[in-house]
N, C-alpha and C positions, 0 to 999 in steps of 0.2 A: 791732911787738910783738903786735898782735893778731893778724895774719893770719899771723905763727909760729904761735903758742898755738893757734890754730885747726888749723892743718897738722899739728902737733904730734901733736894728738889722733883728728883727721882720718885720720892715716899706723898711729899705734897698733891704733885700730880694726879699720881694712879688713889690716893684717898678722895680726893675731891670727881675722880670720875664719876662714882656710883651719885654720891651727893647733888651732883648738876644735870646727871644723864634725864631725871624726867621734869628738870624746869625747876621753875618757880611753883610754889606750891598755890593753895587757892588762898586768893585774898590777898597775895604778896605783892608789892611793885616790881613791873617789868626793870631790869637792870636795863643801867644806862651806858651805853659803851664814851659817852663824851668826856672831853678831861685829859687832864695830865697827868701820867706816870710813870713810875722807875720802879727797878730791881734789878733781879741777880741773874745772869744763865750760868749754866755750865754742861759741858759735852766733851764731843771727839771730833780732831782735827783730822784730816786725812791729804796730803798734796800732791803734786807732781812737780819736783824738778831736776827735771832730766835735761843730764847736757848734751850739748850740738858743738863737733868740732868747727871751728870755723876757718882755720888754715891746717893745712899738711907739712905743709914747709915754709920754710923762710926764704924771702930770695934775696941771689946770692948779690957780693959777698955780706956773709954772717956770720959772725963766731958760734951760735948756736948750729948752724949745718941745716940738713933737711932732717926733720922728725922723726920720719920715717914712718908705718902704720902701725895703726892704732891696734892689738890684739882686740878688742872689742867694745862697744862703748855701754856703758853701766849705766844702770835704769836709779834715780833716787824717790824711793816715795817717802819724804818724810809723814810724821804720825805723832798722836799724843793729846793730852789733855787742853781744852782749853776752855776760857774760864773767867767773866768780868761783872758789868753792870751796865743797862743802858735806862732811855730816860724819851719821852716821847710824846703825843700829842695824839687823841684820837678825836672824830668827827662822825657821829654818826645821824642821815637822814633815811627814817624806814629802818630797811632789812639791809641796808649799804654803809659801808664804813670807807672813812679814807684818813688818811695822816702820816706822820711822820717819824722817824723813830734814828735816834745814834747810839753807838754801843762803843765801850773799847775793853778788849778781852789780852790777857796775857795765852799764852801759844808755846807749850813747850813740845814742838814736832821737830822732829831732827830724824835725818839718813846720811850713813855713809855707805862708801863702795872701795873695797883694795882688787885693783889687778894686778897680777905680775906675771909674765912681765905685761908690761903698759903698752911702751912702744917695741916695734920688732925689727927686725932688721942692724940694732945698734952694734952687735959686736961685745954685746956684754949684758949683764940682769939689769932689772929695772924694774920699779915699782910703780905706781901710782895710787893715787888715792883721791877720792871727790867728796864733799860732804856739804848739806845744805839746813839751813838750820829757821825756823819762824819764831821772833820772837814776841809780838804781839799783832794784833789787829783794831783798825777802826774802821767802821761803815756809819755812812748816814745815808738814811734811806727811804723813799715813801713805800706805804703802805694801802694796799685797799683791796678789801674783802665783802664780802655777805655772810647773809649771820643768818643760818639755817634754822637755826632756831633763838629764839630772846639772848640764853645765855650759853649758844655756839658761833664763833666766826672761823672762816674759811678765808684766808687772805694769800696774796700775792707779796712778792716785796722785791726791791730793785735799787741801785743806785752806784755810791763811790764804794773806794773799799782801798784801806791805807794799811800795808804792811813792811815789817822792818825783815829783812834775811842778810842773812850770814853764806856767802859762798866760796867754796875753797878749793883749788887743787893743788896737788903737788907731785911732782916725780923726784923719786929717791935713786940713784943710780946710774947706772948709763943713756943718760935722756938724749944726749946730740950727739954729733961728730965730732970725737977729736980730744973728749974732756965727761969726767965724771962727777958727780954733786946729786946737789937738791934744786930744785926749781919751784917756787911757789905761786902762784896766782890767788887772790883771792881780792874780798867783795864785801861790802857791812852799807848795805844800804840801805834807804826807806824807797818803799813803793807805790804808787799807786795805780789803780785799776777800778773795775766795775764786779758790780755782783749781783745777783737774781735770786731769787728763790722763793718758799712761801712756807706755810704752816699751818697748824688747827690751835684755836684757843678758846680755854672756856672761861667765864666768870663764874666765881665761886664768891655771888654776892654784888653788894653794892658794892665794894672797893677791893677785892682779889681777882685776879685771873692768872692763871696759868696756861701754859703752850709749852708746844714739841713746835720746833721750827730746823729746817734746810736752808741751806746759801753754797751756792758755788761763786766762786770771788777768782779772777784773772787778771795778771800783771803782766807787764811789761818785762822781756829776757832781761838779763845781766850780763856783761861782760866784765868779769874780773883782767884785774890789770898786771903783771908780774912782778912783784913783793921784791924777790931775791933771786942770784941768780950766783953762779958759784966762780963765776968769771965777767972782768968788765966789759961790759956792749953797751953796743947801742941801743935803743930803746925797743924793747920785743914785743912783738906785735900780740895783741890778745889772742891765745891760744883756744878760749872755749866760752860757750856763751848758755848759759844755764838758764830753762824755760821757768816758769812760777805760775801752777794754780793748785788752791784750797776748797776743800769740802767740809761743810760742815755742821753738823747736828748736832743741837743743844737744847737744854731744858730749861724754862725761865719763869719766873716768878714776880708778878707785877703787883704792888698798889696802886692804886687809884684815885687820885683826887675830888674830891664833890666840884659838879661842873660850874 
């Protein structure tokens, strides 16, 4: 289904290039970019959430002990398809356009990472694992471009940018001083942030247009909290704090309303 969706829109595009590359023909009405519209995108996600230890140790006394150091700290780039509809508002005076546009896309980008051992110094093996997960997005955003020609615009775009992530770690094995297990931390949160980016769109007509658009979108870290712990303590100080930004480029397909 996805990799329809994708070709779908992928096939729409690159057909209507030739078709709009030299205009409106003679005699035809200039396309009007004014009016409200929706449709579909679909593309490729690309992110970064990589985590940042944020304590070494506990201080004492603690039934967990001191940490001890980290063998090295794992990079996560999650990746993957993503894929929705948005709905919008355009304005155009001249060869200038501005307006407004929301979108919300499902997100299946996921990374993990195993090291072992994790921590060093313990006195025994140890595992760890980190994994980050997106599972949708929302932006609302304005828009505003020039239109290079009647039926090409060139635009900018900017705004919020709401995401839901999933973050995990855990160490399997000799994680502290004194005592063997599992240690969990993990995180299911929504986010928000800001996002930028821009695009090329052509009209194909009085009421189609299509576009290739970019967005880079930036959250706010995570601090997952510790789940489980293989002995009773006190409350353990969050061990890691997981950074969050997305990339992304998609293909979309718009009707157009009569203004």
């Amino acid at each position: 289904m996805r990799k329809t969706l994708l070709a779908s829109v992928s096939v729409a595009v690159l057909c209507s290039a030739t078709a709009v590359a030299a205009g409106p023909g003679p005699g035809a009405p200039l396309p009007t970019w004014t009016g409200f519209y929706f449709g579909v995108n679909a593309g490729y996600a690309w992110g970064n959430s990589d985590p940042s230890l944020i304590v070494n140790s506990s201080p004492p006394p603690s039934p967990i002990g001191p940490l001890g150091t980290i063998s090295a700290t794992p990079s996560l780039h999650p990746r993957g398809f993503i894929g929705g509809g948005q709905a919008g508002y355009n304005w155009q005076s001249g060869q200038w356009l501005i307006g407004g546009e929301v979108d919300i896309s499902g997100i299946s980008a996921k990374a993990d990472a195993t090291l072992s051992p994790f921590f060093t110094g313990k006195g025994g093996q140890n595992t760890g694992t980190m994994s980050s997960q997106y599972d949708w997005l929302f932006t609302a955003r304005a828009r505003g471009g020039f239109l290079v020609a009647p039926n090409w615009l060139l635009y900018v775009t900017g705004g919020l940018a709401v995401t839901h992530v999933n973050d995990m770690f855990t160490c399997t094995g000799r994680c502290g001083s004194g005592f063997s297990g599992i240690i969990t931390s993990s995180d299911s949160t929504t986010l928000a942030g800001a996002t930028i980016g821009g695009g090329v769109e052509a009209m194909l007509g009085q009421n189609w247009s299509a576009r290739v658009e970019y967005l880079h979108a930036s959250f706010k870290d995570t601090t997952p909290a510790t789940t489980s712990f293989p002995i009773p303590t006190p409350p353990i100080p969050n061990l890691y704090s997981f950074h969050h930004e997305l990339d992304i480029v998609r293909l979309a397909l718009n009707f157009k309303f009569a203004p």
